[in-house]
N, C-alpha and C positions, 0 to 999 in steps of 0.2 A: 410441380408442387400443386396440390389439389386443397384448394383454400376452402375446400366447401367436407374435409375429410377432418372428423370430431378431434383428432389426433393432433392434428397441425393446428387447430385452431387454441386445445391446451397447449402444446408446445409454445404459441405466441403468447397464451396467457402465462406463461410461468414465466418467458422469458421479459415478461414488461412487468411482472412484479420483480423479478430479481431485480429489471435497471431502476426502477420504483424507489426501491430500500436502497440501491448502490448511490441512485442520486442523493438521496434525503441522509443517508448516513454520511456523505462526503459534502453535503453544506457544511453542516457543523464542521468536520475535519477542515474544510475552507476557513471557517467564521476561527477556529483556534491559530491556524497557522496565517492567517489575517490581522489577529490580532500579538501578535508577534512578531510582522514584520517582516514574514516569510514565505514564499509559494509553498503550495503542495508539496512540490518534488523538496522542497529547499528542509521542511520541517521533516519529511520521508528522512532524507538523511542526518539529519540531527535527532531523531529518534535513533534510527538504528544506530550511530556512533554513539549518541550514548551507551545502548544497551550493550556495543561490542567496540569498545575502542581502537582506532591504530588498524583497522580495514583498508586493505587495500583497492584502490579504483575499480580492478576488475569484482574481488569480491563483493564490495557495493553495490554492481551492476547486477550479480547473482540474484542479491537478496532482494534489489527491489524490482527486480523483474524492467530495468531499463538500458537502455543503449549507453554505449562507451562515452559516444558524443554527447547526448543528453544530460547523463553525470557528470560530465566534465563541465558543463556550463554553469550545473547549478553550485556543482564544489567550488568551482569558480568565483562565483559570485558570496558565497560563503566567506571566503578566502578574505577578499576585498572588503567584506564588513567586518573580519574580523573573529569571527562564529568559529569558521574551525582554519586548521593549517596545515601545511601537506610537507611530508619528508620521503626521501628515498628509503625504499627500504633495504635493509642491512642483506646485504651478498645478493642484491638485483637490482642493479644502478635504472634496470626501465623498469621497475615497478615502482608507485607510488605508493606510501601510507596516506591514509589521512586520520586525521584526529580532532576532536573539538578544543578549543583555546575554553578559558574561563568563562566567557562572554557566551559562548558555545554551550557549556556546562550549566549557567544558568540559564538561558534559556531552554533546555529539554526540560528543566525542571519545571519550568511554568507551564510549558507543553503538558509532560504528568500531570501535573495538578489540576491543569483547567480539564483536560481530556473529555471535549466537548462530547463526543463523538461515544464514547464508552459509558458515559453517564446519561447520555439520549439511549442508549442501545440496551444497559441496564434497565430504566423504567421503563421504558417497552416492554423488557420479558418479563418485568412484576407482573403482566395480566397473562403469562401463563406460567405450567408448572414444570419440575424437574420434567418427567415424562414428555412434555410436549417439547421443550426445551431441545433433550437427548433426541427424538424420533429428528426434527428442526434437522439439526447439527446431521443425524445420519443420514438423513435426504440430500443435505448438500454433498457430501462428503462422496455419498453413491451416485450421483448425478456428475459431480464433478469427474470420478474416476472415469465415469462412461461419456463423456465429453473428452477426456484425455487420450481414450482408447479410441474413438472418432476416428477414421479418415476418411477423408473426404476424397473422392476421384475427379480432378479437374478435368478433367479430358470427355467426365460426363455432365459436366455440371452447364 
């Protein structure tokens, strides 16, 4: 890699603004599910059972892009306060549901409502416009796909 080529030197600049905004947008995400009583991973899942009830274990792993074991620790730990609670699902004795208990229920709402994280990322974009917005979103969106299309050769690396 040639640290002295204009190329790679944007490439680092973009890549310490994306962690830049991924740090600063995930304090807040920290500071709401902080103040609820709940890790990261822990309000990740109480979000999304809110939005899709009665998900099973492996599905869960799907959506939040985490390990079997990982979600099981945090569903766990849910389970134990109370948040949410887990059934067999119907015609697959090894799949698990889970689902939020009432306790569960209100807390996603408090989650909604404070939505630290949505409401920093809002005033932000007041200082710019739809256009800037729209281009924003299709930069990510084309960068993204061509990081997905990426492979990398270990055998040269």
């Amino acid at each position: 890699m040639d640290y002295s080529d204009p190329k790679v030197k944007q490439a680092a600049d973009v890549l310490q603004s994306f962690m830049a905004v991924t740090r600063a947008a995930s304090e807040f995400t920290r500071r709401n599910a902080e103040s609820l009583g709940l890790t990261l991973q822990g309000m990740a899942v109480v979000n999304t059972l809110h939005r899709d009830p009665g998900l099973t274990l492996k599905e869960l792993t799907e959506r939040l892009h985490a390990s079997k074991s990982t979600l099981s620790v945090s569903v766990e730990g849910l389970v134990q306060a109370g948040i949410a609670e887990r059934t067999q699902a119907e015609g697959n004795r090894r799949e698990i549901n889970v689902k939020l208990t009432p306790k569960g229920e209100e807390l996603a709402g408090r989650s909604i409502r404070q939505a630290y994280s949505y409401r920093a990322m809002a005033a932000a974009l007041e200082a710019m416009d739809e256009g800037q917005i729209g281009a924003l979103l299709d930069g990510h969106r084309r960068i993204l796909d061509a990081l997905e299309a990426y492979e990398i050769d270990m055998e040269r690396v």
